[in-house]
C-alpha positions as CSV (number, residue, x, y, z in Angstrom):
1,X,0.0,0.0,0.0
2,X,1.3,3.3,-1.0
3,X,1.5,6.5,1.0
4,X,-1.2,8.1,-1.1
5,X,-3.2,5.2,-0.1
6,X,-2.8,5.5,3.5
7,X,-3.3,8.9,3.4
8,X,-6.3,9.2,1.5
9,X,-7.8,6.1,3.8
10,X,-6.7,8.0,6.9
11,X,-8.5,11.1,5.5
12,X,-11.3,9.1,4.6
13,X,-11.8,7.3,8.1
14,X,-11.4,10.8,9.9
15,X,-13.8,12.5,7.6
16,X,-16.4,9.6,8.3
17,X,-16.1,9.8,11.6
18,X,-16.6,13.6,12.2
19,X,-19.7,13.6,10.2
20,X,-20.8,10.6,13.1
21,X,-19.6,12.8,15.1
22,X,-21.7,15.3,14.4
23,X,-24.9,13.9,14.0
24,X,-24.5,12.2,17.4
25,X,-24.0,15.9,18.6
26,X,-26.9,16.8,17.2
27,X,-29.4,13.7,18.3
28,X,-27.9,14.9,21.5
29,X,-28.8,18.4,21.4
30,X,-32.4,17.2,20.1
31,X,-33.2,15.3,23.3
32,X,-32.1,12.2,22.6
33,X,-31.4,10.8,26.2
34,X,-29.8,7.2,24.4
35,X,-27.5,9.2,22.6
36,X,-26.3,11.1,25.3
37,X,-25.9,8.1,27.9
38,X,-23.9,6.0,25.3
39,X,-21.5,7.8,23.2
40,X,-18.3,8.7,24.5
41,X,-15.6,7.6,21.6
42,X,-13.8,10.5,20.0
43,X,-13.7,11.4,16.3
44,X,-9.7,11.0,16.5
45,X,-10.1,7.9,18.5
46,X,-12.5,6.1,16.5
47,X,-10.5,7.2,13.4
48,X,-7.2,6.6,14.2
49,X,-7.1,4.1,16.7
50,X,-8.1,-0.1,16.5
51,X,-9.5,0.4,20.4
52,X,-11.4,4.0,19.7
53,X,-12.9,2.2,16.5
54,X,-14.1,-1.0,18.4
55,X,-15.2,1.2,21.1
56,X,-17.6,3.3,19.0
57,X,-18.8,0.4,17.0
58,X,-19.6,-1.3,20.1
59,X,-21.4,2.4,20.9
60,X,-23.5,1.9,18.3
61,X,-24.6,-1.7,18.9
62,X,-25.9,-0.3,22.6
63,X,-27.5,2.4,20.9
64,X,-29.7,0.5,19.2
65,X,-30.2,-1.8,22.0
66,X,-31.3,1.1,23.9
67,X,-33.4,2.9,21.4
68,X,-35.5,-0.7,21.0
69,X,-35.7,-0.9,24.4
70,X,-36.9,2.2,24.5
71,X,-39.2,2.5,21.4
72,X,-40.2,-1.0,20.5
73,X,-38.3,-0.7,17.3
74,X,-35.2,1.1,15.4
75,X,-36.4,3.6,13.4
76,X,-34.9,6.5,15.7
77,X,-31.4,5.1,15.5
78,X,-32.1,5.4,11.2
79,X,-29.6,8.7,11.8
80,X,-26.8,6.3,11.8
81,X,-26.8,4.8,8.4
82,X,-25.5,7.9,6.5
């Protein structure tokens, strides 16, 4: 793999994950009480990082978990397939 490569992947993963970022920001800021009690992963973290990235996929598996819990189905956690 190339240096381009790894820089354009790099690019690529941190660009992904700021846009997460900020919709979990945002579902946050509109009340969304699951949001705010499971996120915690940083954009950099989840980017850059094999631990930050399992921990926010495993933040979005509990998520959900809550959200059904909550609402009897997933159509509030939708936000997350962008």
């Amino acid at each position: 793999m190339g240096l381009f490569s790894r820089i354009s992947d790099t690019r690529a993963e941190v660009s992904g994950h700021a846009g997460l970022t900020r919709d979990i920001r945002e579902a946050v800021k509109g009340g969304d009480q699951e949001a705010a009690s499971t996120f915690r992963t940083g954009t950099l973290a989840a980017a850059l990082t094999s631990k930050g990235c399992n921990a926010r996929g495993q933040e979005v598996a509990d998520y959900v978990e809550k959200v059904v819990a909550a609402d009897g189905d997933s159509r509030r956690a939708g936000w997350l397939n962008r």
